[in-house]
C-alpha positions as CSV (number, residue, x, y, z in Angstrom):
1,X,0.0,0.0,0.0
2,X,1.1,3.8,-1.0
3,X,1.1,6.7,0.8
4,X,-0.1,8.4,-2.3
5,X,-3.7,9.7,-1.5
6,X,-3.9,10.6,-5.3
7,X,-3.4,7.0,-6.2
8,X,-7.0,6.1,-5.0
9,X,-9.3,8.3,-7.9
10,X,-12.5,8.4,-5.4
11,X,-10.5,9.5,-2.1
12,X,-8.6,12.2,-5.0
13,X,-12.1,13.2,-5.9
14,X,-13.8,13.5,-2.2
15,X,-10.6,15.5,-1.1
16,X,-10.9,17.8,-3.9
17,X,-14.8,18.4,-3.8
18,X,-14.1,18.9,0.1
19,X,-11.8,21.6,-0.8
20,X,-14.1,23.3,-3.2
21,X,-16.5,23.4,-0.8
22,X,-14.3,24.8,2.2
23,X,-13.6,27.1,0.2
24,X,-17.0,28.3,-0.8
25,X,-17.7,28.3,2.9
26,X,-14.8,31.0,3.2
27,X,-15.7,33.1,0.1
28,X,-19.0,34.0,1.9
29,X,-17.7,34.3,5.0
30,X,-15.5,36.7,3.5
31,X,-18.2,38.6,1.5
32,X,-20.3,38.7,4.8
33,X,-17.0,40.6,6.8
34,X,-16.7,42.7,3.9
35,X,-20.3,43.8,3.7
36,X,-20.7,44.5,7.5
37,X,-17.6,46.6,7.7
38,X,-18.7,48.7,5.0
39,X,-22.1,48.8,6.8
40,X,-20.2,50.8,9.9
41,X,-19.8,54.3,10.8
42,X,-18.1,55.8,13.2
43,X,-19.0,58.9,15.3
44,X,-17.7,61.2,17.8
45,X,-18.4,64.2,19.6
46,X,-15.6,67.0,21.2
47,X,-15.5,66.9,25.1
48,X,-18.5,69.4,25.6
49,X,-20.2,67.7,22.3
50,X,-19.5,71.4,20.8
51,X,-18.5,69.2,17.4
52,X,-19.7,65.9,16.1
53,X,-18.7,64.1,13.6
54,X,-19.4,60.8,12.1
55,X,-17.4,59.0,9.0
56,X,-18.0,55.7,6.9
57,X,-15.9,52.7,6.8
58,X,-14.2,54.1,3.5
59,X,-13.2,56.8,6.0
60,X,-15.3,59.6,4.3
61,X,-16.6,62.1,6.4
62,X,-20.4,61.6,6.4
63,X,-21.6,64.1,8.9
64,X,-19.9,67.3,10.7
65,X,-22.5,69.3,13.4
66,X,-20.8,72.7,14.4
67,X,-22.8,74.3,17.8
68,X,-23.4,77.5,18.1
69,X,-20.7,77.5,20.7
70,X,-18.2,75.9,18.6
71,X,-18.8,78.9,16.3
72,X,-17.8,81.1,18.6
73,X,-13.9,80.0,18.9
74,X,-11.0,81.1,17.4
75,X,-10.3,79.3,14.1
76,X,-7.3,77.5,15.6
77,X,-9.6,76.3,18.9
78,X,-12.1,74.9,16.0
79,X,-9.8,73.5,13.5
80,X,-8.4,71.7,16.5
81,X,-11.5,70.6,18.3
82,X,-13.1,69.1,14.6
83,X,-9.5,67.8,13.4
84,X,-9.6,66.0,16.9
85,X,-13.6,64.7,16.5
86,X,-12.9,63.6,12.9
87,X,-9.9,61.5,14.1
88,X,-12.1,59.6,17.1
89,X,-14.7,59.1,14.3
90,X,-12.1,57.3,12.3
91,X,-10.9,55.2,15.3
92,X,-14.1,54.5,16.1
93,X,-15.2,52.7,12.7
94,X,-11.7,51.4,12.7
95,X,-12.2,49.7,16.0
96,X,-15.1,48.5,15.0
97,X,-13.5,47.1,11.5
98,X,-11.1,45.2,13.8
99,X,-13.6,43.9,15.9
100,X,-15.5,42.3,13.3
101,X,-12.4,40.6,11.9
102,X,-11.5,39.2,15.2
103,X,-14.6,37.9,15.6
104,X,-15.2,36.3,12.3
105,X,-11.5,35.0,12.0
106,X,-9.2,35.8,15.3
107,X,-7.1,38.4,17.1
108,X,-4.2,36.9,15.2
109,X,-5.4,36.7,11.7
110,X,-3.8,38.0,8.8
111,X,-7.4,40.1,7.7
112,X,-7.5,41.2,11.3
113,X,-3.9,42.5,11.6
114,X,-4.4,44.4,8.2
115,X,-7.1,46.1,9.5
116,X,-5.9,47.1,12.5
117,X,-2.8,48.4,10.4
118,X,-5.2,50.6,7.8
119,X,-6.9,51.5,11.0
120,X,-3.8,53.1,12.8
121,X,-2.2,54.8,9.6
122,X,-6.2,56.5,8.9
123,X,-6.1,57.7,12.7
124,X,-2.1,59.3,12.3
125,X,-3.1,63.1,11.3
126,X,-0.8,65.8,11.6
127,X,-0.4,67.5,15.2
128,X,-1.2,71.0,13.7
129,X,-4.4,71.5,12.3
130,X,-4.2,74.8,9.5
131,X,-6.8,76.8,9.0
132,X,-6.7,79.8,6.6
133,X,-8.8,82.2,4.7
134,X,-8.2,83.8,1.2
């Protein structure tokens, strides 16, 4: 007897339709991570909730609420505070990006450490926030 497991054509062929259909089973787990990550959004408000914010999974900002307060700063307070808001937002639905992953595949998979990488280069900004007028 071989330890071939191609020499027997039926074991070949159960092996391979096995594989085909593992693989189907991670295709639409993969399509179901994919579509509830894009289905995120993540929001934040400044300290006194003076600025909100809220941005989608591609990172686009979706929503920016100024108070009346907020309007009422110098520009350099309110580039700040919404530079600031904008940033938790993208943590936020980065988190949440993560999160998903881990749960769908592991703290240690290579989806869920790609993530987390995207997540942490979206959320590096500048220290300075400019603001100008022309």
């Amino acid at each position: 007897m071989t330890d071939n497991p191609w020499t027997d054509p039926d074991a070949a062929l159960a092996r391979v339709e096995d594989q085909i259909r593992q693989a189907e089973l991670a295709a639409v787990k993969a399509r179901e991570l994919a579509s509830a990550v894009q289905a995120q959004v993540g929001k934040a408000s400044s300290p006194g909730r003076e600025v909100q914010a809220a941005v989608n999974a591609g990172g686009v900002l979706t929503e920016l609420t100024l108070t009346e307060k907020a309007l009422e700063w110098d520009e350099r307070a309110l580039a700040r505070a919404i530079k600031d808001t904008i940033n938790a937002a993208h943590r936020k639905v980065g988190e949440q990006a993560v999160a998903l992953a881990a749960e769908a595949y592991g703290e240690g998979a290579p989806i869920t450490e790609r993530l987390r990488a995207e997540a942490e280069a979206r959320s590096a900004q500048p220290d300075e926030p400019t603001i100008g007028y022309r």
